[in-house]
C-alpha positions as CSV (number, residue, x, y, z in Angstrom):
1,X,-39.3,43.0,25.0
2,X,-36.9,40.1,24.1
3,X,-36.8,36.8,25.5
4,X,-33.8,36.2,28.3
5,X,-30.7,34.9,27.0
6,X,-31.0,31.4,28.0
7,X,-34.6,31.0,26.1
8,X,-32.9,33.0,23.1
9,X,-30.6,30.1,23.1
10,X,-33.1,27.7,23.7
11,X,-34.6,29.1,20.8
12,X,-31.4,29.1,18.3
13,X,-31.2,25.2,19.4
14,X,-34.8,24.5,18.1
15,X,-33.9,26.3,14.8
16,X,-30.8,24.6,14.4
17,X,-32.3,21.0,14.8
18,X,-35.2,21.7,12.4
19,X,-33.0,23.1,10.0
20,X,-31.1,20.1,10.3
21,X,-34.1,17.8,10.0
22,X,-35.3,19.4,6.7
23,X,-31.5,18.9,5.0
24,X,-30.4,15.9,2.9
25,X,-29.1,13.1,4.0
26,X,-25.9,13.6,1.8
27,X,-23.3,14.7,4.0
28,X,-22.0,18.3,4.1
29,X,-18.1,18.2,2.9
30,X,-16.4,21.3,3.5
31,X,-14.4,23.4,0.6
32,X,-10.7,22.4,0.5
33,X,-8.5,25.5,1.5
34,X,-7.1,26.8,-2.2
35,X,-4.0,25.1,-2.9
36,X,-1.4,25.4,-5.0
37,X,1.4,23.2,-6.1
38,X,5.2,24.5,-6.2
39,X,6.9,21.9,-8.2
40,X,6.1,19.8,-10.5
41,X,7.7,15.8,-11.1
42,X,7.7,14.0,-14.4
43,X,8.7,10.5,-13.7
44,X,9.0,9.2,-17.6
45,X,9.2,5.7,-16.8
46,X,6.4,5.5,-14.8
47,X,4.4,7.8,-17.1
48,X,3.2,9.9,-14.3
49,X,3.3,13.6,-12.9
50,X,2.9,14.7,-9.5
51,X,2.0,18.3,-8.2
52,X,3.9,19.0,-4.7
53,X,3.1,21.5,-2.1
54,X,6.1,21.2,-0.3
55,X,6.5,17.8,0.6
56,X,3.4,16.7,0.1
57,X,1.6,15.7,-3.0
58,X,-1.4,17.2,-3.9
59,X,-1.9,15.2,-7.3
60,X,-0.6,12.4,-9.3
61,X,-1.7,11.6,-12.8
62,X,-1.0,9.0,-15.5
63,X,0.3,10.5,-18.6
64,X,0.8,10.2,-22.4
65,X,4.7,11.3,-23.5
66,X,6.3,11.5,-27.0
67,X,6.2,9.1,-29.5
68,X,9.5,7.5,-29.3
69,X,9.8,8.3,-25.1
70,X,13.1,6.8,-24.2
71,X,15.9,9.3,-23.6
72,X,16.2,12.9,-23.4
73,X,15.1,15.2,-26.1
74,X,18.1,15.5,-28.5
75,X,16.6,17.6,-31.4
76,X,13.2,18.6,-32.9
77,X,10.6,15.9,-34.6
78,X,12.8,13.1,-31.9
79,X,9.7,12.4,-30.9
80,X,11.2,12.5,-27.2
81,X,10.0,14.1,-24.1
82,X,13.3,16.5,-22.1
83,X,14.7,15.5,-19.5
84,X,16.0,17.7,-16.9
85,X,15.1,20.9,-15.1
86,X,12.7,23.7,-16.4
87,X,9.4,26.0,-15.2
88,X,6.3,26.8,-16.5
89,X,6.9,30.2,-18.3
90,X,3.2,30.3,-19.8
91,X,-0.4,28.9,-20.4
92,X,-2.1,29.0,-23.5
93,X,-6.4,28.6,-23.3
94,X,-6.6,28.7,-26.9
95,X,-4.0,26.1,-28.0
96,X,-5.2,22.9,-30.5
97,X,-5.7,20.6,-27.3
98,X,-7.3,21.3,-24.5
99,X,-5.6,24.3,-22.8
100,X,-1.7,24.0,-22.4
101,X,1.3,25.2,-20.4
102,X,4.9,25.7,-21.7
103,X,7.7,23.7,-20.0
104,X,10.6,26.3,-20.9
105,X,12.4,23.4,-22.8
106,X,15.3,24.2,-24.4
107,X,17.6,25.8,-22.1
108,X,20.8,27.2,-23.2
109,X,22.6,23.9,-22.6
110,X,19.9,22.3,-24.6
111,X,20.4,24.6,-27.5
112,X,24.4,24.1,-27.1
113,X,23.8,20.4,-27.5
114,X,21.9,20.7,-30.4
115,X,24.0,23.5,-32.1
116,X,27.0,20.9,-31.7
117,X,25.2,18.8,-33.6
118,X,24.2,20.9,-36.1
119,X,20.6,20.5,-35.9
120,X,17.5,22.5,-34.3
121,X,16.7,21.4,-30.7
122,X,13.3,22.5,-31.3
123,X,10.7,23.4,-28.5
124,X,6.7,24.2,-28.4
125,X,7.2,21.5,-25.2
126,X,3.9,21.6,-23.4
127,X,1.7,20.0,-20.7
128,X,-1.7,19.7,-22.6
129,X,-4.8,18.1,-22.6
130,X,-6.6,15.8,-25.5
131,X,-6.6,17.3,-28.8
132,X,-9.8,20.0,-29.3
133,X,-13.3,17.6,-30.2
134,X,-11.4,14.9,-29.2
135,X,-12.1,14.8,-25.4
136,X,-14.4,12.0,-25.3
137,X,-11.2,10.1,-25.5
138,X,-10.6,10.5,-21.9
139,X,-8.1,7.4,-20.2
140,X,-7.7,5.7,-23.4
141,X,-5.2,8.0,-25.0
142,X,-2.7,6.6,-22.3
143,X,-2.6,3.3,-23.9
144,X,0.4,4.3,-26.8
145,X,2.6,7.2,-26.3
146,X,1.3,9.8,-28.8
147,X,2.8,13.1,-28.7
148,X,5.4,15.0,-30.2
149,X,7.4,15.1,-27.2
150,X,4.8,17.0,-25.1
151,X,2.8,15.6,-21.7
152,X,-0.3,14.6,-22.2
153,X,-3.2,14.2,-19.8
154,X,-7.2,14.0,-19.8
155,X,-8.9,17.5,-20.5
156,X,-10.2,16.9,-17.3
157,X,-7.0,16.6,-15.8
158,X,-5.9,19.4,-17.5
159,X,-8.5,21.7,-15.9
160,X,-7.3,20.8,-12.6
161,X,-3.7,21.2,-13.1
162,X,-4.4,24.9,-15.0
163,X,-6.6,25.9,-11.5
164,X,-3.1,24.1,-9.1
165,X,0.0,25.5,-11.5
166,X,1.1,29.1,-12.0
167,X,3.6,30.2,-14.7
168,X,7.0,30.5,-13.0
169,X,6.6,26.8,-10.9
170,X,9.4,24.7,-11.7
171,X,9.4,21.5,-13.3
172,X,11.9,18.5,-13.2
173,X,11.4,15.9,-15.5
174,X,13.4,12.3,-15.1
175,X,14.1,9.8,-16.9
C-alpha cells in the first residue's frame, strides 16, 4: 500500500534536503540558453570586435589587425585590415592558426578599386586565432599589430566565436 499524498510529499521534502546537505558548497549556475550572434562589429581604432544578438552584445574582444592598420585595404601585401561591409562565407578547422573564418573581403567594388589601379586587391581575409604551437602566447600578441591584414584574437577566443558565428552572419568593419 502507498503512503497518502501528503506523507509522499513529506517524504520528497526529506529527500530533497538531504540531497541538498550532501552537495558542494559551490553554487549551482545554470547553462546559458544557446546563443548565437547575427552581426559582427570591427571597431579598428579601438582594436575590438563585438558579437551582437540583436541589440545586445553577447561578446567583446581585444584584437590584433594588420601590420600597417590605418585605412582601408587598398591592394594585397598593404598590410591593412578592409573596411566596410562583408559576411562570414566560411570556416576553416584546419587553417595555420588556430581555426579561422573568412570575411568575404573583396567585394566587387573592392576588386574595381583595385583593377583601376592596376594591381591585385588580394583576399584570404580571416578572423583567426594564434598561429598553430604558438597559443601559449595568449593576450600578449595584442601588444603590436601583426597580421597580414587579418583579425586576430586568442585561440581561446577563437573557440568561442567558432561555437557563437555561423557562415552567412554579416560583418561590418569601421575604421
Amino acid at each position: 500500500m502507498r503512503p497518502a499524498l501528503p506523507a509522499r510529499l513529506a517524504l520528497l521534502a526529506a529527500l530533497a534536503t538531504a540531497l541538498v546537505a550532501c552537495t558542494p558548497e559551490a553554487p549551482l549556475r545554470p547553462r546559458p540558453p544557446f546563443e548565437s550572434a547575427d552581426r559582427i562589429l570591427i571597431e579598428k581604432a579601438a582594436r575590438r570586435l563585438t558579437l551582437y544578438s540583436g541589440e545586445r552584445t553577447l561578446r567583446s574582444y581585444r584584437v590584433s589587425l594588420g601590420f600597417a592598420p590605418v585605412g582601408p585595404k587598398r591592394q594585397e601585401g598593404d598590410g591593412k585590415t578592409p573596411e566596410g561591409h562583408y559576411r562570414i562565407d566560411w570556416r576553416n578547422p584546419d587553417s595555420r592558426f588556430h581555426r579561422s573564418l573568412h570575411v568575404s573581403y573583396p567585394d566587387t567594388d573592392d576588386v574595381a578599386r583595385a583593377a583601376a589601379r592596376g594591381v591585385s586587391p588580394g583576399g584570404l581575409i580571416m578572423i583567426h586565432g594564434l598561429p598553430n604551437g604558438f597559443g601559449a602566447l595568449g593576450d600578449w600578441h595584442r601588444t603590436r599589430d601583426w597580421t597580414d591584414g587579418c583579425i586576430a584574437v586568442t585561440n581561446d577566443e577563437m573557440d568561442e566565436i567558432w561555437a557563437l558565428v555561423a557562415d552567412g552572419t554579416p560583418i561590418e568593419i569601421r575604421p
